[in-house]
C-alpha positions as CSV (number, residue, x, y, z in Angstrom):
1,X,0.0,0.0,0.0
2,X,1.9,3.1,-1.1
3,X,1.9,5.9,2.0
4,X,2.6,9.6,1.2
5,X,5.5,10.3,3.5
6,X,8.2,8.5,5.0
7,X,7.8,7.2,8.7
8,X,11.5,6.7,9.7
9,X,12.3,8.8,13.3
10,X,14.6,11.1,10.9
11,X,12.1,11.4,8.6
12,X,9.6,12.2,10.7
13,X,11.5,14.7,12.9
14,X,12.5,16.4,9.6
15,X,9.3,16.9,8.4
16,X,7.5,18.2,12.3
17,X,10.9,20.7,12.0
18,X,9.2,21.9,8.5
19,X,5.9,22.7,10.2
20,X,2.8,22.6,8.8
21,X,2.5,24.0,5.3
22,X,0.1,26.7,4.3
23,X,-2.3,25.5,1.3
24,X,-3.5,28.3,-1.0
25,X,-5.4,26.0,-3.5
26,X,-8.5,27.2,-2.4
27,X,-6.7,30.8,-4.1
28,X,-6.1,29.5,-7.2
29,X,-8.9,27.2,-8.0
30,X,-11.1,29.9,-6.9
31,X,-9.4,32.5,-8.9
32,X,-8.9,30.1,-12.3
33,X,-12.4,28.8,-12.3
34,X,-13.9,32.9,-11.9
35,X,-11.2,34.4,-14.2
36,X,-12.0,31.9,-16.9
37,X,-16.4,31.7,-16.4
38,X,-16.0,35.7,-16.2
39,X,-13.9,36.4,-19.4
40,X,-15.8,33.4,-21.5
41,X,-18.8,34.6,-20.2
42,X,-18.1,38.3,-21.4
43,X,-16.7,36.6,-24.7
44,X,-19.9,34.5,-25.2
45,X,-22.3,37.4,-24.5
46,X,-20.5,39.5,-27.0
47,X,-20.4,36.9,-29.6
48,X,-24.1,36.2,-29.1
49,X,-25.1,39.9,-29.5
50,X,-23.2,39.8,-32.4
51,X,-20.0,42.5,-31.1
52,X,-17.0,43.6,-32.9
53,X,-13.5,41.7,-32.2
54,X,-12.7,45.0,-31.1
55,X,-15.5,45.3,-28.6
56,X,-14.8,41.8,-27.2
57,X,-11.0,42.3,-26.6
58,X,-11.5,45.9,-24.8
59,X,-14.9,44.5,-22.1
60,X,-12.2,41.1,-22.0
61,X,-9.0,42.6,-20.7
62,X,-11.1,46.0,-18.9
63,X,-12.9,42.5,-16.9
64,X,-9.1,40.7,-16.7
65,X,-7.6,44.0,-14.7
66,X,-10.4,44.9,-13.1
67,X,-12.5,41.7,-11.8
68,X,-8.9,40.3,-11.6
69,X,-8.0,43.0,-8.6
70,X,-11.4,43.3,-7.0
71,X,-11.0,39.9,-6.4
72,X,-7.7,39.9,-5.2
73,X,-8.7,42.7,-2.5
74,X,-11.5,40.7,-1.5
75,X,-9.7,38.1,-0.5
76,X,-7.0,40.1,1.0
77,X,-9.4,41.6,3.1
78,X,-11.3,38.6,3.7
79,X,-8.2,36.5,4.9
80,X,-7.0,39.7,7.0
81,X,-10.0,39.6,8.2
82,X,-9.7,36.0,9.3
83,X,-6.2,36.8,10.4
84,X,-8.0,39.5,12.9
85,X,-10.4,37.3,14.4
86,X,-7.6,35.0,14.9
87,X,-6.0,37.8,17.0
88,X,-9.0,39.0,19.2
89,X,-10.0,35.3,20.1
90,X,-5.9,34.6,21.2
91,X,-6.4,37.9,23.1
92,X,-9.4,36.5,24.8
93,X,-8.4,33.2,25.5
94,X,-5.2,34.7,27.0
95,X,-7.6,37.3,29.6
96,X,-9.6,33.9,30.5
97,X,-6.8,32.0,31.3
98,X,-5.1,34.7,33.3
99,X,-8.3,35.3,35.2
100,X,-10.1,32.2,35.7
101,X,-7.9,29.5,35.3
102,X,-9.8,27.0,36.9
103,X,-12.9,27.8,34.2
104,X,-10.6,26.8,31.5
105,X,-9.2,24.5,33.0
106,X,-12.7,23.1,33.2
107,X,-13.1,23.7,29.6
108,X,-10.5,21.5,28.5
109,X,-11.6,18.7,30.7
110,X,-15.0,18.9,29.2
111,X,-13.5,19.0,25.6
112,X,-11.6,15.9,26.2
113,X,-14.3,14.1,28.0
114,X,-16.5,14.5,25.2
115,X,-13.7,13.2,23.0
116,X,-13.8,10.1,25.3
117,X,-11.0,10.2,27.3
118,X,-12.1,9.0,31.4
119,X,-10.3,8.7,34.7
120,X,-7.0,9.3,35.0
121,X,-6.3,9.4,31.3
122,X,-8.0,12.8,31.2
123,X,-7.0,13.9,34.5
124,X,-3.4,13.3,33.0
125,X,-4.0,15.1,30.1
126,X,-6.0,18.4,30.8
127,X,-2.7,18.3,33.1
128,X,-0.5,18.3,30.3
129,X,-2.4,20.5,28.5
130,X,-2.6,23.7,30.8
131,X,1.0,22.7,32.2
132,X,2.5,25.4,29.1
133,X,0.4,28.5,28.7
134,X,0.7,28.8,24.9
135,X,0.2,25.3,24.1
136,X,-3.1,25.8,26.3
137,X,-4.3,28.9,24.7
138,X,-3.8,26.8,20.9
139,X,-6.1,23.9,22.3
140,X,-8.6,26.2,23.2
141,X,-8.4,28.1,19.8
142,X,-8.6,24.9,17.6
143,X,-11.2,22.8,20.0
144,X,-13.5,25.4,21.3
145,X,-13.4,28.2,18.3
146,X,-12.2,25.7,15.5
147,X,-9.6,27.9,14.8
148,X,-6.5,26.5,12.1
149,X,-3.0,26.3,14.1
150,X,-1.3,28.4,10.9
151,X,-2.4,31.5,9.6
152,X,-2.5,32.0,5.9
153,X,-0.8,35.0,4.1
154,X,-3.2,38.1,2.9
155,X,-0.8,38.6,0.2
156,X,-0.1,35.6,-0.9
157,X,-3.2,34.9,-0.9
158,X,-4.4,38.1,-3.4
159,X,-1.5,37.3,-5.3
160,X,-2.4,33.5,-5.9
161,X,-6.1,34.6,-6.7
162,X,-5.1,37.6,-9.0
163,X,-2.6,35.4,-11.2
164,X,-5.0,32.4,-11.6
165,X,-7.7,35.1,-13.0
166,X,-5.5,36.9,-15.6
167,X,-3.6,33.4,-16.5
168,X,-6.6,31.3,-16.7
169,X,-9.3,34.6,-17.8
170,X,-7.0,35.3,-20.6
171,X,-7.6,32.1,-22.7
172,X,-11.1,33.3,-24.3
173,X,-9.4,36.1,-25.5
174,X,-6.1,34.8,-27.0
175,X,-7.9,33.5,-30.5
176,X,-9.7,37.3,-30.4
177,X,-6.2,39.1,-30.2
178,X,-4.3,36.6,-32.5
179,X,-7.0,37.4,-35.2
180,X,-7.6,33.3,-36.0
181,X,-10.6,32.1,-37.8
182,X,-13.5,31.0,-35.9
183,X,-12.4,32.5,-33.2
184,X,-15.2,31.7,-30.9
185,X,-14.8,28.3,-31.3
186,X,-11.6,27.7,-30.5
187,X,-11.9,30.5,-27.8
188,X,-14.7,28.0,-26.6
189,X,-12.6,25.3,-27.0
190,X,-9.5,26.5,-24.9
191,X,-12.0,27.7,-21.7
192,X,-13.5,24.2,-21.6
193,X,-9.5,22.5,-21.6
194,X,-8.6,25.5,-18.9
195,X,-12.1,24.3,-16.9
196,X,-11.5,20.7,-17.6
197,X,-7.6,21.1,-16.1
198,X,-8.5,22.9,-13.4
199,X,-10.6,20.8,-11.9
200,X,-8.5,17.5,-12.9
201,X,-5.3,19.5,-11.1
202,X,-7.9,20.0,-8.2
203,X,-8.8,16.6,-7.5
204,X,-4.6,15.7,-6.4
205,X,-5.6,17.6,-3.1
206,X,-9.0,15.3,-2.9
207,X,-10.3,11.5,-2.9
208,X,-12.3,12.5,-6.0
209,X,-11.4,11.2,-9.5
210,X,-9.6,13.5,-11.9
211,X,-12.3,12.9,-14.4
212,X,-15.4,13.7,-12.2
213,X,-13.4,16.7,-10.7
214,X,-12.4,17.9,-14.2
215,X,-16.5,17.0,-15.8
216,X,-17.6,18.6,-12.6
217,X,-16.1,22.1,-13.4
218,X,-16.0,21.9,-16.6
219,X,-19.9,21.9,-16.3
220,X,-20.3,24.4,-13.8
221,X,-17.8,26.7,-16.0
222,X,-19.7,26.2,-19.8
223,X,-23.0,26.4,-18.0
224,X,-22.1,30.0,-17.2
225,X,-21.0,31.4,-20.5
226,X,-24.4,29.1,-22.3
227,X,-26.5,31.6,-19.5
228,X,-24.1,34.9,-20.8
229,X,-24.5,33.6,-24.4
230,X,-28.3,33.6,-24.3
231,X,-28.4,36.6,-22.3
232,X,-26.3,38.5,-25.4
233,X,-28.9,36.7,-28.3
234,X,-32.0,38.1,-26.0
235,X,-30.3,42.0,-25.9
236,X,-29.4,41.8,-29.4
237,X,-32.8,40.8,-30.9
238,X,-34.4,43.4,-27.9
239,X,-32.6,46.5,-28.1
């Protein structure tokens, strides 16, 4: 049965030295999936109301720069945010335990108990536990707040979410700029592979198959840019 690390004491103790990595997949799926729906979708609206190249390249990259950074400052602000929260509940935490330790203390016991730890076992470990004041205060924030143990980077997360956009939003319009023939097909063609890869590249972080991961947003993706398409035939014949 294959296992994804080593297990060796030096292996192991190399690894715990590394810490826990931050994961910003979440970033870049989130920020692939929007740049590339948002762009196609602008692409297949203009194409159904029947727009100029010229048109389509200019709302294309004005959605690219723009979308592309309010997104990014959303998620900065949303992960600073998070990052914040993280902060004022530590802060707390800290007070309580300063204050009433025996409250906390009963806190952890409670938390354990319900975990299913009796007798001595738990009397030994909510012992351990408040023994160091910092490793106390990260129980609390994990097990009573659900808190993660590592923060993740505002910037790197903006960054992540920005790039995926602009990389993966400026596909549709690549046939457009090039001047090919039958441009909205092949600019059709290359957001479905971008969809289809994004979600196959999303499914190593899961237990789902690359193939339903990949169908699975490669659905969701076209099914947005068919709603933008239709929307563009219904202006065009209205106004």
């Amino acid at each position: 049965m294959r296992t994804e690390h080593r297990h060796s004491t030096d292996a192991i103790a190399e690894r715990l030295a590394r810490g826990p990595k931050v994961n910003y997949l979440r970033d870049w799926v989130y920020g692939g999936i929007d740049g590339a729906v948002t762009t196609f979708a602008i692409v297949a609206g203009a194409v159904g109301a029947d727009l100029s190249t010229r048109v389509v390249l200019i709302l294309g990259v004005a959605n690219l720069i723009a979308d592309g950074f309010s997104m990014a400052a959303a998620n900065y602000s949303g992960t600073r945010a998070e990052i914040e929260d993280y902060e004022r509940l530590r802060d707390m935490e800290e007070r309580h335990v300063a204050l009433y330790p025996e409250g906390e203390r009963q806190e952890i016991r409670q938390i354990f108990h319900n975990k299913g730890f009796r007798g001595g076992q738990l009397d030994t470990l909510v012992e351990l536990i408040t023994s160091r004041k910092d490793h106390w205060i990260d129980t609390m924030l994990t097990e009573e707040h659900g808190l993660a143990p590592i923060q993740r980077s505002p910037w790197t997360a903006a960054a992540s979410t920005f790039a995926a956009f602009v990389i993966c939003g400026a596909v549709p319009l690549v046939p457009y700029a090039l001047g090919l023939t039958g441009s909205a097909v092949t600019a059709t063609a290359g957001t479905a592979l971008v969809f289809l890869l994004i979600g196959s590249v999303k499914s190593l972080w899961s237990t789902v198959s690359w193939w339903r991961s990949g169908l699975e947003t490669l659905v969701i993706g076209m099914a947005a840019a068919g709603l933008a398409y239709a929307v563009g035939r219904l202006l065009e014949g209205i106004l």
